[in-house]
C-alpha positions in Angstrom: 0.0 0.0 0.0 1.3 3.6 -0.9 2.3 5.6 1.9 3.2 9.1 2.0 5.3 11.3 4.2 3.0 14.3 5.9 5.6 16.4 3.6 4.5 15.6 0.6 1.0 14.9 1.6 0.5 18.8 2.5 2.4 19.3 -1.3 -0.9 17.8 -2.5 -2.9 19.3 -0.3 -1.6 23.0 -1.2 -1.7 22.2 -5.0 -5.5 20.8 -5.0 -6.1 24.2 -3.2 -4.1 26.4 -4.3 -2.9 25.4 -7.8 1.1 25.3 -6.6 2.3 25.3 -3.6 4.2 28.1 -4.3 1.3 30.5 -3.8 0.5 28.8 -0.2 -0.2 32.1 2.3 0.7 31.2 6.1 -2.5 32.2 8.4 -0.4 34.8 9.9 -0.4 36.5 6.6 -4.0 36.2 6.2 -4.6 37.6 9.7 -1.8 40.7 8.4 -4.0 41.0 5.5 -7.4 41.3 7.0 -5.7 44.2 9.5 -5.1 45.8 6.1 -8.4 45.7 5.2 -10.0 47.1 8.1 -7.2 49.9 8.2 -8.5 50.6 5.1 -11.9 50.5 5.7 -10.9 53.4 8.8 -9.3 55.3 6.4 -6.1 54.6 8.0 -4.3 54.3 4.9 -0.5 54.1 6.1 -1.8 51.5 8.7 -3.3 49.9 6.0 -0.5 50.0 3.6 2.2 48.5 6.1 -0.1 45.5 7.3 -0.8 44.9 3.4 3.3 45.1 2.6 4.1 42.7 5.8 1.6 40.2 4.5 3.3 40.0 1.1 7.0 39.4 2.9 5.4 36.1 3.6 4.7 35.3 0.1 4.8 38.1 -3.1 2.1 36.8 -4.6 -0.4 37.0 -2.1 -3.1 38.3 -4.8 -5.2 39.8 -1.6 -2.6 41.8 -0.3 -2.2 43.5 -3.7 -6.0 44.3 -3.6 -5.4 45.8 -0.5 -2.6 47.7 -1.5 -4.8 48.6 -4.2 -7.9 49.8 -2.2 -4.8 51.9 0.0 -4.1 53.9 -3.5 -7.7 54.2 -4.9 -8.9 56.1 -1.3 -5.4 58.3 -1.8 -6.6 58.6 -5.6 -3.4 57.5 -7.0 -5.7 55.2 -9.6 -2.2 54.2 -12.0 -0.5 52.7 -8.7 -3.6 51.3 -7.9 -4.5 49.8 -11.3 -0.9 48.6 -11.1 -1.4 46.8 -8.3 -4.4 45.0 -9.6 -3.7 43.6 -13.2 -0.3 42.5 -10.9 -2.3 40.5 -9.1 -4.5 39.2 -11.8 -1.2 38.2 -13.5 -1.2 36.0 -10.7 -4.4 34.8 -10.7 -6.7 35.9 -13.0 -9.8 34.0 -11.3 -9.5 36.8 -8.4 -12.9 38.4 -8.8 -12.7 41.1 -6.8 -9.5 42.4 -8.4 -11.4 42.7 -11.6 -14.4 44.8 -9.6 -11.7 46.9 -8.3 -10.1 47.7 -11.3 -13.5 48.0 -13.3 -14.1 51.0 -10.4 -11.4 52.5 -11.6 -12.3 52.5 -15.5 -15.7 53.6 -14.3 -14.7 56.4 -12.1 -12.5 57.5 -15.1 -15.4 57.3 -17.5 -14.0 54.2 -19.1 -17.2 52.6 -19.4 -17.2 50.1 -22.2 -13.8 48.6 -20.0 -15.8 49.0 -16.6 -18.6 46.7 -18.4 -16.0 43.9 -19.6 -14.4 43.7 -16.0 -17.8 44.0 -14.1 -19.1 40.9 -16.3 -15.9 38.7 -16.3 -16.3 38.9 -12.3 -20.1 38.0 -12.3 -19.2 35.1 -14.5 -17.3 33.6 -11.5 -19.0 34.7 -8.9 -22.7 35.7 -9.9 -23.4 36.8 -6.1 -20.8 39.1 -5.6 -22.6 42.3 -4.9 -19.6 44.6 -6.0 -19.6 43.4 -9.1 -23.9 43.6 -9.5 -24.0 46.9 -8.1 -21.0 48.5 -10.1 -22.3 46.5 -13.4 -25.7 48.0 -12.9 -24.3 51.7 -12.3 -22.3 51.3 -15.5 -25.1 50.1 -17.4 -27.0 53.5 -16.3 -24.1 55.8 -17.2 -24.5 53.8 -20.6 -28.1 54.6 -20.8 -29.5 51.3 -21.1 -31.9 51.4 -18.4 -33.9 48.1 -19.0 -30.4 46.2 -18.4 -29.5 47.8 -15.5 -32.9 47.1 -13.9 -32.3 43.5 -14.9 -28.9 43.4 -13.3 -30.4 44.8 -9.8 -33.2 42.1 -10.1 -30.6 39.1 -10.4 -28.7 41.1 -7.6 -31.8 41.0 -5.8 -32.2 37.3 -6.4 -29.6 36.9 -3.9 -30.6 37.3 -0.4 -27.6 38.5 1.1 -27.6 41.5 -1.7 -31.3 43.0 -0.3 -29.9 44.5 2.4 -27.7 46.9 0.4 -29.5 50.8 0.2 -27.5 51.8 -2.7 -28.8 49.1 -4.7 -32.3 50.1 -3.9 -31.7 53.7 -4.2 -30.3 52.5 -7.9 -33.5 50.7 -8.9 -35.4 54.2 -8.1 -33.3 56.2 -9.6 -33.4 54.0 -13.2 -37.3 54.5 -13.3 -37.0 58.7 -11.5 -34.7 59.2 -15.1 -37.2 57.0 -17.4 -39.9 59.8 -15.9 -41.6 56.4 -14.3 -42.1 58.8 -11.0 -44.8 56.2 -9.9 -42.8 53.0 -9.7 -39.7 54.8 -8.0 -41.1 55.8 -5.2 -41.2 52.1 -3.8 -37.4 51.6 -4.1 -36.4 54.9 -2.6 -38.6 53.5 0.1 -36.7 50.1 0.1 -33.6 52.1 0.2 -34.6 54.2 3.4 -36.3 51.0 5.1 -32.3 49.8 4.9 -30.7 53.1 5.6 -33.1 55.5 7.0 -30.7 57.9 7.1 -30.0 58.2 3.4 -30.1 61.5 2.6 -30.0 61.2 -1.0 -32.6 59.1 -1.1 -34.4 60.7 1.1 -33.9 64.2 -1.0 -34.6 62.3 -4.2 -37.9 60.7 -2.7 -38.9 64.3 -2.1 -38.3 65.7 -5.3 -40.1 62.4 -6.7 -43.2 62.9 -4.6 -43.2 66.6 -5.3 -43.7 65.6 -9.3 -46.2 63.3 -8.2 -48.2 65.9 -6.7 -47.8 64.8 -3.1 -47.0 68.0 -1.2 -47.8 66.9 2.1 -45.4 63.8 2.1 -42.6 65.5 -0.3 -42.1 68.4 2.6 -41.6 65.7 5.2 -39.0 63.8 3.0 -37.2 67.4 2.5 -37.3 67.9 6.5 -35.4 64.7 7.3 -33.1 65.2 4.4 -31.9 68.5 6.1 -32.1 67.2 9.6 -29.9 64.7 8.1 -27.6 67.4 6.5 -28.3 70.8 7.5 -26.3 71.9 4.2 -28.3 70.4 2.2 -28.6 73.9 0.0 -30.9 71.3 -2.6 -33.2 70.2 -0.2 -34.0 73.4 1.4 -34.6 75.2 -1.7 -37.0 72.4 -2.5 -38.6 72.6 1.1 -39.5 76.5 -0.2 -40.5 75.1 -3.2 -42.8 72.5 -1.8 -44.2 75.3 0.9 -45.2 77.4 -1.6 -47.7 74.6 -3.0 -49.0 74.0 0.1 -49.7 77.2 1.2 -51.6 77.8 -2.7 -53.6 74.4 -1.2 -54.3 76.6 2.2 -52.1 73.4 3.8 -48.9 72.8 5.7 -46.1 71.2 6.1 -47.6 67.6 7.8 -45.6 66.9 11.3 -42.7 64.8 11.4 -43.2 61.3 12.5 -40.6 59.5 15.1 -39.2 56.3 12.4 
């Protein structure tokens, strides 16, 4: 019977996982690496940056320490060090989904669309769930102008129940029928959006505007109060607010109270 040594056993272990063994990351560097994200995600990006570089001394082609690296220059808005950093580690392994939603983020924030479109459907072809990829494909497709796909794309993002808990998607959905004039049908997804986030302001402001072209004073003023309780800047909002007052008082009515939510 063929025995083998615990040596070459974890060999084959590491290159059924892995591919090679070669690209085997010790747990230490994916603990580094995770620091590196959530520096990241505090906006502590030298933090961030020296977690990310420690976890690549352990092996250079850790693929999610060069995403992280990555997400370090996209917040500092260095987008050719961090586009850089990304097709490097798609030269590694070009399977790494969220590489390709990170650097279709940075085609789309350059107005690269067509390229955004190609990198945002190459990641939902291996990973159909991920919600980056849905949301960032669908916000493409609206900068494109084709509407109808972009409500599709939400809908198969929707299909998945982990993604229905994510306002901006919601908010999205509204916003494709608020630009097709189909005021009537956005009003439930701003709603969505807010039963998520109530304290979305934009959707909040945009759900005011919305009910205001629906002819729904009453409702539209209370939107446009919580939307500058939310942000007392809100130079949009209040000169809607005015706006919506104006109606009101032509209607001998008021501004309703605001409700507690």
């Amino acid at each position: 019977m063929l025995r083998l040594s615990g040596f070459f056993l974890l060999v084959l272990l590491s290159t059924a996982i892995l591919g090679c063994p070669k690209y085997a990351v010790p747990k230490v560097a994916q603990a580094i690496q995770r620091m590196c994200i959530k520096a990241v995600d505090s906006n502590q990006l030298d933090r961030a940056e020296n977690y990310c570089k420690l976890a690549l001394r352990y092996n250079p082609k850790f693929v999610e320490a060069l995403n992280g690296l990555a997400l370090v220059e996209i917040r500092r808005g260095d987008l050719k060090k961090a586009e850089a950093y990304l097709k490097k580690a798609l030269s590694i392994n070009d399977k790494f989904a969220q590489a390709r939603v990170n650097l279709g983020h940075i085609y789309y924030v350059q107005r690269k669309f067509g390229r955004a479109k190609t990198l945002f459907k190459s990641a939902l072809d291996l990973d159909p769930s991920l919600r980056d990829a849905n949301y960032n494909m669908a916000r493409t497709l609206v900068q494109l102008h084709e509407y109808k796909a972009a409500a599709d794309q939400l809908t198969q993002m929707f299909a998945f129940t982990a993604n229905r808990r994510y306002a901006p998607a919601h908010y999205l959905r509204g916003y494709i029928e608020f630009e097709r004039k189909q005021y009537r049908y956005a009003v439930p997804h701003f709603i969505n959006a807010l039963r998520v986030n109530p304290r979305f302001t934009k959707a909040r402001f945009t759900l005011c505007v919305t009910l205001y072209t629906l002819s729904r004073f009453g409702l539209a003023c209370q939107h446009c109060r919580y939307a500058l309780m939310l942000n007392q800047g809100h130079v949009q909002a209040e000169a809607w607010r005015k706006k919506i007052d104006a109606q009101l008082r032509k209607h001998n009515k008021t501004c309703p109270p605001l409700r507690r939510r």
